[in-house]
Backbone bond lengths (Angstrom), bond angles and torsions (degrees), N, CA, C in turn:
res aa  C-N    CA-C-N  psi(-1)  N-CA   C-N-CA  omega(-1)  CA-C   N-CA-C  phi
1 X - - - 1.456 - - 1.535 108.49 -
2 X 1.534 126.50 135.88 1.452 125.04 -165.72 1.929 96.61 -75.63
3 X 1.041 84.77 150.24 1.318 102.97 166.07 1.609 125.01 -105.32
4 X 1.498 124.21 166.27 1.134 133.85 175.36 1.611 92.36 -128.97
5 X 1.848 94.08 119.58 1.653 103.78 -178.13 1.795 93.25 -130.90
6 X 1.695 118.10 164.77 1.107 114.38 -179.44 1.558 95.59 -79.25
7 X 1.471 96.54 166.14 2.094 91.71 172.72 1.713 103.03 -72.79
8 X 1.363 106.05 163.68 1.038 104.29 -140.82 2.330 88.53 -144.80
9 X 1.234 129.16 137.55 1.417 94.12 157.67 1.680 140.14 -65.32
10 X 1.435 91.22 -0.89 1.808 92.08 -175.00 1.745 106.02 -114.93
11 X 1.467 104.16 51.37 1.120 133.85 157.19 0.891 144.03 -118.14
12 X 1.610 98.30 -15.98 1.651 104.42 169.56 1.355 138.08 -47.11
13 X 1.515 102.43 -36.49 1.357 99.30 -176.01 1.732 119.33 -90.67
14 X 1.033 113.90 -6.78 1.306 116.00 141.20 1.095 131.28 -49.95
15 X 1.551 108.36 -68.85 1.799 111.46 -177.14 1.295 100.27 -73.40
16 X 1.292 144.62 -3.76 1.559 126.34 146.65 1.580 114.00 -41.82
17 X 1.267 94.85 -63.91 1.712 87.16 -173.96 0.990 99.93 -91.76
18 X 1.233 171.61 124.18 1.590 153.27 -34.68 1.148 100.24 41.25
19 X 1.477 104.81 -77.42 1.676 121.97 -134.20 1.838 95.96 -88.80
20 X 1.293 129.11 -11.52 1.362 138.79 -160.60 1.537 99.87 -101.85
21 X 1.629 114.71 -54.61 1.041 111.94 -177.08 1.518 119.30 -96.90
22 X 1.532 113.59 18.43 1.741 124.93 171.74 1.420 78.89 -106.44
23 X 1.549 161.55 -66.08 0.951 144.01 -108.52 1.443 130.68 -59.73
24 X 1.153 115.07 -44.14 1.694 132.80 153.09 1.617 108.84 -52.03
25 X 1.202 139.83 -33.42 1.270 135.60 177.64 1.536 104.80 -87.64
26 X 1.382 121.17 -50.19 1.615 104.53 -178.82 1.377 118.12 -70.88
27 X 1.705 129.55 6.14 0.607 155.21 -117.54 1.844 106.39 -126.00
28 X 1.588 85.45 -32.13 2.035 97.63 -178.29 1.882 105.00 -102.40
29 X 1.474 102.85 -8.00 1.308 100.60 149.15 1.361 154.17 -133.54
30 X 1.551 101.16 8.63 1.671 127.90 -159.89 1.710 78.70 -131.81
31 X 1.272 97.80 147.46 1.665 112.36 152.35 1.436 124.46 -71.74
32 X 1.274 114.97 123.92 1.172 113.47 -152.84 1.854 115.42 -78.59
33 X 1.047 103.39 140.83 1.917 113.65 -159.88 1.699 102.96 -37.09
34 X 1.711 108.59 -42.10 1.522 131.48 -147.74 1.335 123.75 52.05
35 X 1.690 104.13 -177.51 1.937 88.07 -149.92 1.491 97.14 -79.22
36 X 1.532 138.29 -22.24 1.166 103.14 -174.78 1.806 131.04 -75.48
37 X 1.235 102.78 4.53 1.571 118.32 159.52 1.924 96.45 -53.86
38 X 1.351 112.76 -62.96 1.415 115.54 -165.94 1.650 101.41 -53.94
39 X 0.986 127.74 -39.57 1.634 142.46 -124.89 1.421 84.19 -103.25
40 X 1.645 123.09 -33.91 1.675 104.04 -171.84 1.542 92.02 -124.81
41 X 1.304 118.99 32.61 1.724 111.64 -169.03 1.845 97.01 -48.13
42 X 1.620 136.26 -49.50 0.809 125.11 -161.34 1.734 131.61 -56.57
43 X 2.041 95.77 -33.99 1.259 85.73 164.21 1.461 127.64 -92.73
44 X 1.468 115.14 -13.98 1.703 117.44 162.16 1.120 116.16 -60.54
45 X 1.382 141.24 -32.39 1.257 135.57 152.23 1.818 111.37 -46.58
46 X 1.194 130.63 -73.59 1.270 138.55 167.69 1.304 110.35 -23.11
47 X 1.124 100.64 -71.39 1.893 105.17 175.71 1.340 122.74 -44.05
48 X 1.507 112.01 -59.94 1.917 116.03 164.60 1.676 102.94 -38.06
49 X 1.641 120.18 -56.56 1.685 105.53 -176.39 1.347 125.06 -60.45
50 X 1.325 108.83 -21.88 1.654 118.90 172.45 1.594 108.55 -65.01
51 X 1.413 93.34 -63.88 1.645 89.75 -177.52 1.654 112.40 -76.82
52 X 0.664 117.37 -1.50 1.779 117.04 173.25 1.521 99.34 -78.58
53 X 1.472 122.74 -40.31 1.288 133.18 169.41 1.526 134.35 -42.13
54 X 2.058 93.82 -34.83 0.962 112.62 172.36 1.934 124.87 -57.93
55 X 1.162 85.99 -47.65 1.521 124.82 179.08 1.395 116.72 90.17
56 X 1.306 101.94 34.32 1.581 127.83 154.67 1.339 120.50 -61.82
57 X 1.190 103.84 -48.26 1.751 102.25 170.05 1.445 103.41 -134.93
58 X 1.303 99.19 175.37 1.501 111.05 176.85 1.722 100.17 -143.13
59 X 1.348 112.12 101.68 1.362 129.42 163.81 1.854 123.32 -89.92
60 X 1.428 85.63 114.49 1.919 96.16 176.48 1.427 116.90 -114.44
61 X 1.415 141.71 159.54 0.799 134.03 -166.80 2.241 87.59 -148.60
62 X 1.427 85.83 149.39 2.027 103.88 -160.33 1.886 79.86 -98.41
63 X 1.565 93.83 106.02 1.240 89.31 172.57 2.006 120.72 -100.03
64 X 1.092 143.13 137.40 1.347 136.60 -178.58 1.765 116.26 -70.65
65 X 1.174 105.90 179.74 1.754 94.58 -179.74 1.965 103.34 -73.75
66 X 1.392 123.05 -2.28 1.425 129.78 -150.90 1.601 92.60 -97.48
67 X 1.365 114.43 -34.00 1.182 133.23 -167.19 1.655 101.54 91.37
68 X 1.375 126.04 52.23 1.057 143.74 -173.18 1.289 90.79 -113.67
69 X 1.994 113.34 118.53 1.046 123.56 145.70 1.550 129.13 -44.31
70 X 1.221 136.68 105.37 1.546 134.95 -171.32 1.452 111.89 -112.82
71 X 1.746 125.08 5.72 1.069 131.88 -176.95 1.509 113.88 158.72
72 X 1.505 112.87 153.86 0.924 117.50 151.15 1.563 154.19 -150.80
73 X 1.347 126.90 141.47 1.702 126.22 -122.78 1.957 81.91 -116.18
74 X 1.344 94.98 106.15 2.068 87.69 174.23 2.065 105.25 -119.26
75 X 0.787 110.29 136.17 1.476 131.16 168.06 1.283 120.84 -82.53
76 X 1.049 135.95 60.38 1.297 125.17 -174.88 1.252 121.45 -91.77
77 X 1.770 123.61 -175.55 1.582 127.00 -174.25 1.756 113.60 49.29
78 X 1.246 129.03 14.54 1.542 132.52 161.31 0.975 115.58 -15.93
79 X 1.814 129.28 100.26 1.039 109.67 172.74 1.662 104.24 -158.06
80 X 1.100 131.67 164.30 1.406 105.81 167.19 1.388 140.19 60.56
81 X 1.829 101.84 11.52 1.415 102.18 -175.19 1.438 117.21 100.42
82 X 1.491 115.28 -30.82 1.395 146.71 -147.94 1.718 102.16 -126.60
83 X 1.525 115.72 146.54 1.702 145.42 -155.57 0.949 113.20 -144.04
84 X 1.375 122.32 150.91 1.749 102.42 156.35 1.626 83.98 -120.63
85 X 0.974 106.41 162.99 1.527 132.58 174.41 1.833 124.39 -109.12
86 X 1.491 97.77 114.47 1.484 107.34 -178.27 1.757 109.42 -122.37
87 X 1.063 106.38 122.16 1.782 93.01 159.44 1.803 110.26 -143.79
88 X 0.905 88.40 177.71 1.779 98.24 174.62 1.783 108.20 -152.57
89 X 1.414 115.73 144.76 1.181 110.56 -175.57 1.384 110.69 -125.80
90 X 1.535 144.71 148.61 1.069 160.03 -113.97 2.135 82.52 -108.08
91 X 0.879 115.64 124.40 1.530 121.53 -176.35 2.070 99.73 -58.07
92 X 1.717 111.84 -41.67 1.075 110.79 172.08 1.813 132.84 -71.08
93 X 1.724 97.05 20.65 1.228 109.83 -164.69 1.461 101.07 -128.92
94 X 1.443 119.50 -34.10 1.545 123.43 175.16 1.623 121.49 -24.47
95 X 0.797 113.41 120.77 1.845 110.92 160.17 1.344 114.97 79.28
96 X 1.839 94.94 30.45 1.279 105.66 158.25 1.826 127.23 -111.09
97 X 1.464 88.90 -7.33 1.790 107.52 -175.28 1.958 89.80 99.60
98 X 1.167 121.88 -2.46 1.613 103.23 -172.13 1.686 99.56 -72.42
99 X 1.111 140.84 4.57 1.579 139.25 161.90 1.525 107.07 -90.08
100 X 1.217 130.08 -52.83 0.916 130.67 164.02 1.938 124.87 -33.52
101 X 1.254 103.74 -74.01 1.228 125.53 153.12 1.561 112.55 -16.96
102 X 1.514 118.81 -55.21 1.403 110.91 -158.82 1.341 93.38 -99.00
103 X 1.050 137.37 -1.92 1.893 128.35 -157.73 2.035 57.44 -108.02
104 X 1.632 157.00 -101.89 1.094 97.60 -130.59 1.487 127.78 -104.31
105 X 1.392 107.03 32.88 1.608 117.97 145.81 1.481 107.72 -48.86
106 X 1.282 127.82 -87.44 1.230 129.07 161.27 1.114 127.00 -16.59
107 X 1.310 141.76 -55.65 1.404 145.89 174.88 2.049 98.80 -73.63
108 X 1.130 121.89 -8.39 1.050 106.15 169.73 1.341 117.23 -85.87
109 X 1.489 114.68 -28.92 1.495 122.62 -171.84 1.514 103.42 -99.34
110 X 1.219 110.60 5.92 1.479 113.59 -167.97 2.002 96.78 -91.11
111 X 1.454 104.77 -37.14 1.616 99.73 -169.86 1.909 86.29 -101.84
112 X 1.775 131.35 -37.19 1.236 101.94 -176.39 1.310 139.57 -78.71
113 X 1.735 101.73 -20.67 1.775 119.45 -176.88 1.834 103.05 -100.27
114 X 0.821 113.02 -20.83 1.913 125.04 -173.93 1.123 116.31 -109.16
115 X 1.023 136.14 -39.78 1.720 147.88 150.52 1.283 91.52 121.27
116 X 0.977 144.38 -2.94 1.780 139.88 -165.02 1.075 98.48 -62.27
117 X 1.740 95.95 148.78 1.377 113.68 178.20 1.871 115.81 -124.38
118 X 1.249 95.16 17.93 1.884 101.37 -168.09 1.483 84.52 -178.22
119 X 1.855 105.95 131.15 1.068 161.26 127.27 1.457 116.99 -41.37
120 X 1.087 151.50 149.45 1.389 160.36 97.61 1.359 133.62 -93.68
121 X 1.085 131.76 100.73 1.292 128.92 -172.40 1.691 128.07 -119.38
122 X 1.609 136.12 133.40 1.268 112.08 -167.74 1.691 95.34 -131.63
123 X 1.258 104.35 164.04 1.219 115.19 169.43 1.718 119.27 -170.84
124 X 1.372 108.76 138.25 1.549 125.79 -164.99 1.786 101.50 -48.03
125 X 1.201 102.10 160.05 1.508 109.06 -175.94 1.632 94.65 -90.81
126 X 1.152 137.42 -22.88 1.342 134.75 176.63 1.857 115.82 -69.32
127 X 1.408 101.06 2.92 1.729 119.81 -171.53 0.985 93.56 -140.69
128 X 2.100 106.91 78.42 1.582 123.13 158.68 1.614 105.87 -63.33
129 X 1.210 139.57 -0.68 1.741 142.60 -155.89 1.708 96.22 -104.58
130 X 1.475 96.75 -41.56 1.822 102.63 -175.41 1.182 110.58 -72.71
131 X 1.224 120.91 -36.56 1.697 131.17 -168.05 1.305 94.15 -88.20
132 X 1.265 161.21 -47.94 1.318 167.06 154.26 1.326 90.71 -19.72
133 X 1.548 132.75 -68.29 1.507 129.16 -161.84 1.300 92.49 -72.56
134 X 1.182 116.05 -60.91 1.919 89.03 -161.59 1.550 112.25 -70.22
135 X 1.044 138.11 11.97 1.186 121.70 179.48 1.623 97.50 -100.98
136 X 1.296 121.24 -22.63 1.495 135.11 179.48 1.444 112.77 -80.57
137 X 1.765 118.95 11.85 1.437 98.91 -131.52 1.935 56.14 -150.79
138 X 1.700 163.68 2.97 0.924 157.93 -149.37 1.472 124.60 57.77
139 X 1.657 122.81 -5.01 1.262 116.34 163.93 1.072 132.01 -58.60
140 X 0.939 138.95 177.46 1.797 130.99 -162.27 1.664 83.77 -175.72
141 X 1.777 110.68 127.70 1.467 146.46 165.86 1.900 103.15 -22.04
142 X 0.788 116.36 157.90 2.029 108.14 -178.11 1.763 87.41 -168.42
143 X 1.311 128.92 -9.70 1.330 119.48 -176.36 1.314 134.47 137.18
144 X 1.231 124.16 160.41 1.408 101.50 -168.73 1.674 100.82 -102.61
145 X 1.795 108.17 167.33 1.484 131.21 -155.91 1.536 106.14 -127.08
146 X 1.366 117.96 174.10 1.345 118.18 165.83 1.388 90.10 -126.49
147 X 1.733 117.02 145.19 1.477 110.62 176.97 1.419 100.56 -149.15
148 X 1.397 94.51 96.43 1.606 112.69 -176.07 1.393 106.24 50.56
149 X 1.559 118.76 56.34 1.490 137.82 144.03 1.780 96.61 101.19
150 X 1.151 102.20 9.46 2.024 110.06 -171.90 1.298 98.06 -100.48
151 X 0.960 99.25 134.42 1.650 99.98 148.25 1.305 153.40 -61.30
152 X 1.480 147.18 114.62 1.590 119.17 -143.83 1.192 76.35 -158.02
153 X 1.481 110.74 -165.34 1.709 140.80 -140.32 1.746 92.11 -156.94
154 X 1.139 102.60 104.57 1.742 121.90 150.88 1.397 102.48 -56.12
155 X 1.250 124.11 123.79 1.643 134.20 148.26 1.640 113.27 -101.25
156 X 1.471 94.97 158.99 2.286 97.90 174.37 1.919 74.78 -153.32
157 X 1.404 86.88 149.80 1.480 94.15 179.54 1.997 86.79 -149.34
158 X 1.403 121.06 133.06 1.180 125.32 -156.31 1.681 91.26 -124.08
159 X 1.653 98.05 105.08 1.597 116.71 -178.37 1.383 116.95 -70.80
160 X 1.085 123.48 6.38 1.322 116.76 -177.27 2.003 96.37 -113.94
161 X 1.132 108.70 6.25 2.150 108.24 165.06 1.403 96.94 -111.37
162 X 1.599 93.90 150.18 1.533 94.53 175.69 1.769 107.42 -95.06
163 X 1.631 90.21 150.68 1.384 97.40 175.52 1.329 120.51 -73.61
């Protein structure tokens, strides 16, 4: 059964290939990282543990029983009670609920281990799959976004009501 673990350094080489062999798939709806994401993964990895350190963000990654990266769930801008919410899920994982699943793993550890009390989450209107989860997931519509020149849907989902 996948797990939700914090990122970790002896993950990297997993979420290398995650991100190598999703890249063409996250690719028709996310702007794509480009290669020098690939080219310095070691210190962008490094850097996320620094600033995760901070406790600016909180980056997790959906691990499988294989130790197969299957996603990953990041928290960023921490501040105020308040997150924003990012994930991406492994294309060989889609349309199983395993996205679903981790947005509210995350939102569970987001108000019990982080104290947060509000979510924000966005995603392009061309990613009927993303908007499906958060609306399945207690977010509720807050407005529309530009996301890297797309059009999308602002979500806030308020952790302290039950879904």
């Amino acid at each position: 059964m996948p797990q939700l673990q914090r990122l970790d350094v002896h993950h990297a080489p997993a979420l290398l290939r995650f991100e190598r062999e999703n890249r063409a798939y996250f690719a028709r709806t996310v702007p794509d990282r480009g290669d020098d994401y690939f080219r310095e993964f070691t210190a962008r990895h490094a850097a996320l543990l620094a600033e995760q350190a901070t406790g600016r963000c909180q980056f997790h990654v959906l691990v499988d029983d294989d130790d197969t990266v299957l996603g990953r769930f990041n928290l960023v801008d921490v501040a105020d009670g308040s997150a924003e919410l990012g994930y991406r899920v492994a294309e060989r994982a889609t349309g199983r609920g395993v996205a679903q699943d981790g947005v509210r793993q995350v939102c569970e550890l987001a108000r019990d281990e982080y104290g947060l009390r509000r979510l924000v989450a966005s995603a392009a209107l061309a990613n009927p799959a993303s908007l499906a989860v958060l609306r399945r997931t207690g977010f509720v519509p807050a407005g529309e976004v530009l996301l890297s020149d797309q059009p999308g849907l602002r979500h806030v989902r308020d952790l302290t009501a039950p879904v």
